[in-house]
C-alpha positions as CSV (number, residue, x, y, z in Angstrom):
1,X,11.3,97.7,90.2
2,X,13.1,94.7,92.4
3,X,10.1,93.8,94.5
4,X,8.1,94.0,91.4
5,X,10.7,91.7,89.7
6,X,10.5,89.2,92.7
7,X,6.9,90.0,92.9
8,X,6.7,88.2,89.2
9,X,9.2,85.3,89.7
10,X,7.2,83.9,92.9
11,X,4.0,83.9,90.4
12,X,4.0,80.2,88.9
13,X,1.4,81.6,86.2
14,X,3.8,84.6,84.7
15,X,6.9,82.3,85.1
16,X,5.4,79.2,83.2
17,X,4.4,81.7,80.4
18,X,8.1,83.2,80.8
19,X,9.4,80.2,80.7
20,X,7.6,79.0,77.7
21,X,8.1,82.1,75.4
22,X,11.6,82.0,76.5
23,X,12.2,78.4,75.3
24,X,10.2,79.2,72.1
25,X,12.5,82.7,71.4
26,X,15.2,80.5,72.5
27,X,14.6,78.0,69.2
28,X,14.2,80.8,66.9
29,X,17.1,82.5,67.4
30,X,19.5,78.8,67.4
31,X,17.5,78.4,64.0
32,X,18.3,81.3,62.5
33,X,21.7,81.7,63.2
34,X,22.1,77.6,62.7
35,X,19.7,78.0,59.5
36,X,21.7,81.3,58.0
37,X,25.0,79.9,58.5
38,X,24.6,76.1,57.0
39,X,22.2,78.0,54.2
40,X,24.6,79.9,53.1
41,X,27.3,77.7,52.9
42,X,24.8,75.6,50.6
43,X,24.1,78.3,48.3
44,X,28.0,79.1,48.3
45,X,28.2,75.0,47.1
46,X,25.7,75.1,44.8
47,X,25.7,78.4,43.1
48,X,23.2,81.0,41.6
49,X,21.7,78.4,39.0
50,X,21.6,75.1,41.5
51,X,20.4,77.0,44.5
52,X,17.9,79.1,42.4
53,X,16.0,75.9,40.7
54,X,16.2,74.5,44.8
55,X,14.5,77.9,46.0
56,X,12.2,77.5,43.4
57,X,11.1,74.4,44.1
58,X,10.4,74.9,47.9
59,X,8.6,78.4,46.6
60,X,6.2,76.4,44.6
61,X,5.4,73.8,46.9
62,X,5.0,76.3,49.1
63,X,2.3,78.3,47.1
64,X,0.1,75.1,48.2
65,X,1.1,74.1,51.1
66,X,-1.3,76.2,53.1
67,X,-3.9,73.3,51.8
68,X,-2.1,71.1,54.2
69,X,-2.6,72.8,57.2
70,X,-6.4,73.3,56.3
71,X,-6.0,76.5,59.0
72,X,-6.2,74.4,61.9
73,X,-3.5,75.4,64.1
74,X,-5.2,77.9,66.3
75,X,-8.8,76.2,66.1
76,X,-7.6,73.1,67.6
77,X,-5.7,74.6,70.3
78,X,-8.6,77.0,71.3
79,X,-10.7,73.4,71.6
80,X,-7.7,71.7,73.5
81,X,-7.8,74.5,76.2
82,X,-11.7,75.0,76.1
83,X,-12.1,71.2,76.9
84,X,-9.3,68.8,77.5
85,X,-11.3,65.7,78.1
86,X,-11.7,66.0,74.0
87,X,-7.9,65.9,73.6
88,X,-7.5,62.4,71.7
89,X,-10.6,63.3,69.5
90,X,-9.4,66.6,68.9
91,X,-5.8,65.5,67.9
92,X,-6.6,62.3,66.2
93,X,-9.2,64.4,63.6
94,X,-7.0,67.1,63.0
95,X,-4.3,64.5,62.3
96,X,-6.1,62.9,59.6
97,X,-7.6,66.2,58.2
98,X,-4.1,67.3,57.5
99,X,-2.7,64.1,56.5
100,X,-5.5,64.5,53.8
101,X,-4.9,68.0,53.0
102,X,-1.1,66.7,52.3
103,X,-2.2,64.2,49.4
104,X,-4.5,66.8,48.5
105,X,-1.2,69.0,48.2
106,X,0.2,66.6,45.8
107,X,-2.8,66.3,44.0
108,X,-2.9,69.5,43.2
109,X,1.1,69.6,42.4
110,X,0.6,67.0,39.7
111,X,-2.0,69.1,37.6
112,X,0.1,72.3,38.3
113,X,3.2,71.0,37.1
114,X,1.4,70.9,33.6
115,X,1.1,74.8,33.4
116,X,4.6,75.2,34.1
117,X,7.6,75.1,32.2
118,X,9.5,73.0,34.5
119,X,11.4,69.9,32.9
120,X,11.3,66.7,34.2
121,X,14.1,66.6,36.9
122,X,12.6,69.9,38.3
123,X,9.3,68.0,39.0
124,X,11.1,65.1,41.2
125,X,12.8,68.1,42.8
126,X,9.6,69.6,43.4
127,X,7.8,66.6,44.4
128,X,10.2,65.3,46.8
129,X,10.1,68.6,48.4
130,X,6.4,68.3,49.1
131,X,6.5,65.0,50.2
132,X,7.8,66.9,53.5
133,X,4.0,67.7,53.5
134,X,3.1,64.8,54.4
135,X,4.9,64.5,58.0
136,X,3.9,67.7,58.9
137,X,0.6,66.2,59.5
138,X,2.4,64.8,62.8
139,X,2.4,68.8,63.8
140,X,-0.9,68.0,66.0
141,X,1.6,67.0,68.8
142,X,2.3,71.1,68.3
143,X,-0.7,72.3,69.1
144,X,-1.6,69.8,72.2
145,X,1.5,71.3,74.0
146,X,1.3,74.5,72.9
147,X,-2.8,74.0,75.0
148,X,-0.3,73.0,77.8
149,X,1.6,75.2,77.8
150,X,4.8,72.7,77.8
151,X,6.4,74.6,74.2
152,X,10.0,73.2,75.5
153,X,9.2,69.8,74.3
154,X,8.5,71.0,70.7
155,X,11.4,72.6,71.1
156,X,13.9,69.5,71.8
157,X,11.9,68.2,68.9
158,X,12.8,70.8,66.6
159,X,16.2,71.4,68.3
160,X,17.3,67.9,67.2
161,X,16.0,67.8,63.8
162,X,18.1,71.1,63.2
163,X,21.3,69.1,64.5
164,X,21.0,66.3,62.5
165,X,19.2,68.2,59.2
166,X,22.7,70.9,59.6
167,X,24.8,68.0,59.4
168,X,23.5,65.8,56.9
169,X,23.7,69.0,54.7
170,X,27.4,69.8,55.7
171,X,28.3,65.7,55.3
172,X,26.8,66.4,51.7
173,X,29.1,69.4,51.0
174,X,31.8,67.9,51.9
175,X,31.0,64.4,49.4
176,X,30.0,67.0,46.6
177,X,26.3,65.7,46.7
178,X,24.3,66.4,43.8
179,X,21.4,69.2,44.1
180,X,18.6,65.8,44.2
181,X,20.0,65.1,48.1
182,X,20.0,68.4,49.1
183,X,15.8,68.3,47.9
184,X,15.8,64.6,50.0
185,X,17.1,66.2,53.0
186,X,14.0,68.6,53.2
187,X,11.9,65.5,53.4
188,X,14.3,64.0,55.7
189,X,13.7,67.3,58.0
190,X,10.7,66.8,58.5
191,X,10.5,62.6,59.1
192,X,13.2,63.1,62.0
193,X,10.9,66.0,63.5
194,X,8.1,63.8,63.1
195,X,9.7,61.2,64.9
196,X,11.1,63.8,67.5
197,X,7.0,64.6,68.4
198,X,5.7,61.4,68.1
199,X,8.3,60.6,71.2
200,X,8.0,63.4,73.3
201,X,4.0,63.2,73.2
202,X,4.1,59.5,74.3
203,X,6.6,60.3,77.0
204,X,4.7,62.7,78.4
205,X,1.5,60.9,78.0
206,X,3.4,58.1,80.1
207,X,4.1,60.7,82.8
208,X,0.5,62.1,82.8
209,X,-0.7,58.2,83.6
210,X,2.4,57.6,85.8
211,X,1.2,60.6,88.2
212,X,-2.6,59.7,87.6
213,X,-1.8,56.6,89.3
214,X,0.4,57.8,91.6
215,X,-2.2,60.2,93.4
216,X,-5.3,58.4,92.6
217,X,-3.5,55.2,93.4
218,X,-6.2,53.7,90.9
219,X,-4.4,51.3,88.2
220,X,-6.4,51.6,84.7
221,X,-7.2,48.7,82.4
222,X,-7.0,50.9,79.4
223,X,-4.6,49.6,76.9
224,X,-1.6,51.4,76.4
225,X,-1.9,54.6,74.0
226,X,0.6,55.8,71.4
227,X,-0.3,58.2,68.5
228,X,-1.7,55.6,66.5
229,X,-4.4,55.2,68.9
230,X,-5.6,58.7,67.7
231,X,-9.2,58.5,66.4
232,X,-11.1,60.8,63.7
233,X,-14.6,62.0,64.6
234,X,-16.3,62.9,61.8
235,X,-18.6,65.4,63.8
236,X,-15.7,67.2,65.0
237,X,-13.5,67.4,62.2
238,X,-16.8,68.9,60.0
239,X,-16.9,71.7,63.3
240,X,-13.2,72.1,62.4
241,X,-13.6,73.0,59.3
242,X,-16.1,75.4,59.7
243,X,-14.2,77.3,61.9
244,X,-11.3,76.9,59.8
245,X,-12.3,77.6,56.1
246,X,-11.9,81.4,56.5
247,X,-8.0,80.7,58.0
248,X,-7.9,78.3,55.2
249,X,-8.2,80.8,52.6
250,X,-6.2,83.8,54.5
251,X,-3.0,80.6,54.6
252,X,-3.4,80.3,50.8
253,X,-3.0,84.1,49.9
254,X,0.1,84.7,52.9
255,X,1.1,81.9,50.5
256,X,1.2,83.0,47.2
257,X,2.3,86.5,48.7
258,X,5.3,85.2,50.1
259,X,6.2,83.1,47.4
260,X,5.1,84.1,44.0
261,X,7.9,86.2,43.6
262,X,10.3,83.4,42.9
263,X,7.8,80.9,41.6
264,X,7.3,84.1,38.7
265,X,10.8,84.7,38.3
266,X,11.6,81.3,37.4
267,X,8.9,81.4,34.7
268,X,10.1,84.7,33.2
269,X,13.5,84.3,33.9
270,X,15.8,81.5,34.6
271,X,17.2,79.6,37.2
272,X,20.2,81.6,37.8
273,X,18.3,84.8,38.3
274,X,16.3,83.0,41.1
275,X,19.4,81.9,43.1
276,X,20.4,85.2,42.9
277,X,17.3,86.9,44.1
278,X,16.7,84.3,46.9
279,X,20.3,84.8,48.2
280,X,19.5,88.5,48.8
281,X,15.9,87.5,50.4
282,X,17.6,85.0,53.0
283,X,19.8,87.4,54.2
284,X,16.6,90.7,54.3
285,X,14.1,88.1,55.7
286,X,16.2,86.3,58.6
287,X,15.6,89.6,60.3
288,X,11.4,89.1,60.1
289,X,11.4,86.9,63.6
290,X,12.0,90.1,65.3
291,X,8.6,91.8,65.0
292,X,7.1,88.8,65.8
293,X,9.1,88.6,69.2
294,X,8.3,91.5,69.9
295,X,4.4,92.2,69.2
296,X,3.8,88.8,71.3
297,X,6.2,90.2,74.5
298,X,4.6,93.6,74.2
299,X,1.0,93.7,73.1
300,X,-0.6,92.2,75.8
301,X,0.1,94.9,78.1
302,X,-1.4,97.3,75.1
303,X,-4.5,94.9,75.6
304,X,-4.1,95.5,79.5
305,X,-4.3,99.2,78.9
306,X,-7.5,99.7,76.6
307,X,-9.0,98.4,80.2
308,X,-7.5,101.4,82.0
309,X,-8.4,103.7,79.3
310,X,-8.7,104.4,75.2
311,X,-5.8,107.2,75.1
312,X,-3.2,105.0,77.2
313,X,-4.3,102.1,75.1
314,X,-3.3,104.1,71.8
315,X,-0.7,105.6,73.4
316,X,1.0,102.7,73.8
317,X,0.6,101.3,70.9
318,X,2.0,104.3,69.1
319,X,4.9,103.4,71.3
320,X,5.1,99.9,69.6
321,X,4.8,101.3,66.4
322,X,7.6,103.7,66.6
323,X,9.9,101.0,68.2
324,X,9.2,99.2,64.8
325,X,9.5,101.5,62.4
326,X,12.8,102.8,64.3
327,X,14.1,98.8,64.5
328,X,13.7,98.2,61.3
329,X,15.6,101.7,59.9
330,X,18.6,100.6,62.1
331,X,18.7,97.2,60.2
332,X,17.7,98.6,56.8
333,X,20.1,101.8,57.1
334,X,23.7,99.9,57.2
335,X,22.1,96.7,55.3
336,X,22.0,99.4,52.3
337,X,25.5,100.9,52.2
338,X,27.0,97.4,53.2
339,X,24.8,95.1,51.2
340,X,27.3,94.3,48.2
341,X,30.2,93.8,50.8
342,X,27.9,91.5,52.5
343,X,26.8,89.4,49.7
344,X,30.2,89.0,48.5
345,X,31.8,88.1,52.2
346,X,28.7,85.4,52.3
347,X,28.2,84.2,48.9
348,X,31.3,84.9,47.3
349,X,31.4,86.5,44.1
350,X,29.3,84.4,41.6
351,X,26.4,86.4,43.7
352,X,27.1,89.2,42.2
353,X,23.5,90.7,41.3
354,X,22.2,89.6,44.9
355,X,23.5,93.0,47.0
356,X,21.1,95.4,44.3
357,X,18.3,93.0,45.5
358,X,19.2,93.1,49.5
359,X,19.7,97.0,48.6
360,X,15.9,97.3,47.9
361,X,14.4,94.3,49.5
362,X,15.7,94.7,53.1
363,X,13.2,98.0,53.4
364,X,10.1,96.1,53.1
365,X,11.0,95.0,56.4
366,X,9.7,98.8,57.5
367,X,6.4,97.6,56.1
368,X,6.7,94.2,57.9
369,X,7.3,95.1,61.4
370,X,4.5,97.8,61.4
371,X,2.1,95.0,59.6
372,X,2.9,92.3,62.1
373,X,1.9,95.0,64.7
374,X,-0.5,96.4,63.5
375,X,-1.7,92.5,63.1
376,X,-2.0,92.4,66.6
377,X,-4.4,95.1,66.8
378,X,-6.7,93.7,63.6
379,X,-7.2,91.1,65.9
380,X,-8.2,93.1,69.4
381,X,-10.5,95.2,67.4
382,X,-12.0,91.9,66.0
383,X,-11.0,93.1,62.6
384,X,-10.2,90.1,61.0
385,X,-12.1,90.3,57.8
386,X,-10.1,93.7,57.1
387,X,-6.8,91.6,57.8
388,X,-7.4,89.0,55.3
389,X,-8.3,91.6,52.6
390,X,-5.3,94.0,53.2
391,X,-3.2,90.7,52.6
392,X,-5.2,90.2,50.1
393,X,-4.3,93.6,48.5
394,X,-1.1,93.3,49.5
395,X,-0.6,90.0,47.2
396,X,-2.6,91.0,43.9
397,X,-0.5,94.3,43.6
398,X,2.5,91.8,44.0
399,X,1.3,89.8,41.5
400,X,0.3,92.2,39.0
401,X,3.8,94.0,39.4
402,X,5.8,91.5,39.0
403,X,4.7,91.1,35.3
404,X,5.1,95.0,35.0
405,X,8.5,94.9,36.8
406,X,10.6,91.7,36.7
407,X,10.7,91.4,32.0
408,X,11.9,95.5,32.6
409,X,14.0,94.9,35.3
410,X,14.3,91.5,36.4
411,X,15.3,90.4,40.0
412,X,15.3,94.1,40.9
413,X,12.2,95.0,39.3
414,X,10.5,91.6,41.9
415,X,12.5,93.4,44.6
416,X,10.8,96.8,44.1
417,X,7.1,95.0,43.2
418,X,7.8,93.3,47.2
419,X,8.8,96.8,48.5
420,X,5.7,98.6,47.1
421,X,3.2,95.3,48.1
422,X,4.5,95.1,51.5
423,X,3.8,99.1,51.4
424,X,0.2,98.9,50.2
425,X,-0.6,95.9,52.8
426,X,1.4,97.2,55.5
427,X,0.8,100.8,55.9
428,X,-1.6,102.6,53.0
429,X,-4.3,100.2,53.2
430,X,-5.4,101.5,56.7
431,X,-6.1,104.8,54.7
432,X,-8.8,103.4,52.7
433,X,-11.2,102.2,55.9
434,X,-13.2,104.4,58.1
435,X,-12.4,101.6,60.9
436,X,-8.5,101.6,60.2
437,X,-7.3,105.3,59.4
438,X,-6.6,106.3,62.8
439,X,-4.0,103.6,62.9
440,X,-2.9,104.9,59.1
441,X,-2.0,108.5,60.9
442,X,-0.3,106.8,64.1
443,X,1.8,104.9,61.3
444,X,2.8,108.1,59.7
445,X,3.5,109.8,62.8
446,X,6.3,107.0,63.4
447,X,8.4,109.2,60.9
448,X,7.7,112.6,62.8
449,X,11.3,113.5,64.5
450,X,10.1,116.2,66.2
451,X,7.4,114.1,68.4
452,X,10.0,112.0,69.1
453,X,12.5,114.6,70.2
């Protein structure tokens, strides 16, 4: 095991992929710890009826924001590594096609707004909130380092916009800011982490020309080039969207799956009854990085295996899915005896209603980790198409039972129509497909003590 552990650090490729996933896990953790703390302390400021009009704001902007990101994320990385001479193109177009997908975004806000009960200072809450839409068009300088596999500079980026976002928020505490500032500091977010990429890509487009130079001792007479010297090809950013519109529409259902919940009990309930349910949500979800973590450290040795043979392949990732299930049990297990002791310690008392919610919510994450694993093997199997529509199925059964659920039994009633969703798209789906059911039974054999003992 110690010569295979040396073995691994003397190999530059598996340490510069080490080194970059650690530097992303790295982030996630700081932000959720960072995130959970400062979040909390802003719902304990604000209260149920405050916090729940600010959670719904960010949910509906957030049931359109896939628009803005027009699915191009992974498409344009895929084309940075295929061909990097194209880099400037490829970034330049995708900057613009999101930057138009953003207006688009509030486009689309100002008719929605109409069909909604909101009053008038909900909308410039809701509107200033998706002006952070806009600067997340600078996210391009993502995906160009992601190709580089350099993810430590996106993570000073976002490092430094937490610092000074976590402060800004506490500074506002402290001067007893009304709810409207807490709504500017989400645009603020994401100006300084715009700012914080549009830096780091010059500086290291500066050191790419300084050791150009250097070893072909050959000064250019290009003029200097800074992000604003990104150009949009209208050739490429049609090819973009091509490849994209299926991603595109996949982003708008995660959406409304993720986010309709709150959006519906604002609608049917009130303001207070969303702060209370997003409370218990903040605390059940911070735990959802995990799976994620995880499937990415874990599944490419699955991949590795299916080479060696079927039954190791599905051997292994039986494995995975029993570490999953049996992670999430040990959150979801003391979460549920604990959960009103935990509200109260973190909210205080005026949260009163959250710890019934965290009681039910916190076991869809059973259904989340196996989903995000089982993701992973939608994709090796080239079963994409099935993934959208068991998200798909996932969402509408959310949808409709929130109407049954939330007027009978109001936040709880959203909590159970997420448990039973995150069921149907994470687990009983697979039954239903010729192509899927094997993984169905693997999934059900996570719960089998016996094979385990």
């Amino acid at each position: 095991m110690l010569t295979k552990l040396k073995s691994l650090q003397k190999h530059s490729g598996f340490m510069r992929y080490f080194k970059n996933t650690s530097w992303l896990l790295g982030e996630k953790i700081l932000r959720m710890v960072v995130g959970l703390f400062v979040g909390i302390w802003v719902a304990r400021y604000l209260g149920p009826e405050q916090f729940g009009l600010f959670s719904y704001a960010q949910s509906f902007v957030g049931l359109f924001a896939a628009i803005a990101t027009l699915g191009l994320d992974g498409i344009v990385i895929r084309e940075l590594v295929k061909d990097e001479s194209r880099r400037d193109e490829l970034i330049g177009t995708a900057f613009w096609l999101k930057l138009m997908g953003a207006f688009a975004v509030l486009l689309i806000l100002a008719i929605a707004v109409n069909f909604t009960s909101n009053d008038h200072a909900t909308n410039i809450i809701v509107f200033i909130v998706a002006g952070a839409t806009v600067f997340q068009a600078f996210n391009v300088v993502d995906f160009y380092f992601q190709s580089k596999v350099l993810s430590k500079y996106i993570v000073y980026a976002n490092v430094i916009s937490l610092f000074f976002s976590s402060v800004v928020k506490i500074a506002l505490i402290l001067n007893e800011a009304p709810l409207v500032a807490f709504a500017w500091v989400v645009l603020f977010d994401s100006f300084v982490l715009a700012l914080g990429y549009i830096y780091f890509y010059i500086r290291n487009r500066h050191c790419e020309r300084s050791e150009a130079i250097q070893q072909t001792t050959v000064i250019a007479s290009k003029a200097k080039q800074s992000i604003l010297s990104l150009t949009f090809n209208k050739s490429i950013a049609v090819g973009l969207l091509k490849d994209s519109w299926p991603l595109i529409l996949s982003g708008i259902v995660v959406s409304i799956y993720m986010k309709i919940d709150q959006v519906m009990i604002m609608q049917m309930l009130d303001t207070n009854a969303v702060g209370q349910y997003a409370a218990a949500v903040r605390i059940s979800e911070a735990w959802y990085f995990i799976p994620m973590v995880v499937a990415s450290s874990l599944f490419p040795a699955i991949i590795n295996a299916k080479k060696q043979s079927e039954e190791l392949y599905y051997t292994r990732l039986q494995r995975l899915y029993d570490l999953m299930v049996w992670m999430a049990i040990a959150i979801a297990l003391p979460m549920t005896f604990l959960s009103d002791w935990i509200v109260n310690l973190l909210y205080g008392g005026q949260y009163h209603e959250a710890g019934s919610v965290l009681m039910i919510h916190i076991w869809a994450g059973v259904f989340v980790f196996l989903g995000v694993a089982s993701g992973k093997w939608f994709v090796s199997e080239n079963l994409q198409i099935l993934a959208f529509w068991r998200t798909f199925s996932g969402m509408a059964m959310n949808v409709i039972l929130n109407f049954i659920l939330i007027p009978k039994y109001g936040v709880n009633g959203a909590a159970v129509a997420t448990l039973i969703s995150y069921s149907v798209a994470g687990f009983l789906f697979d039954y239903f497909n010729a192509k899927t059911r094997k993984v169905f039974f693997m999934k059900l054999d996570t719960i089998n003590l016996r094979r385990l003992l």
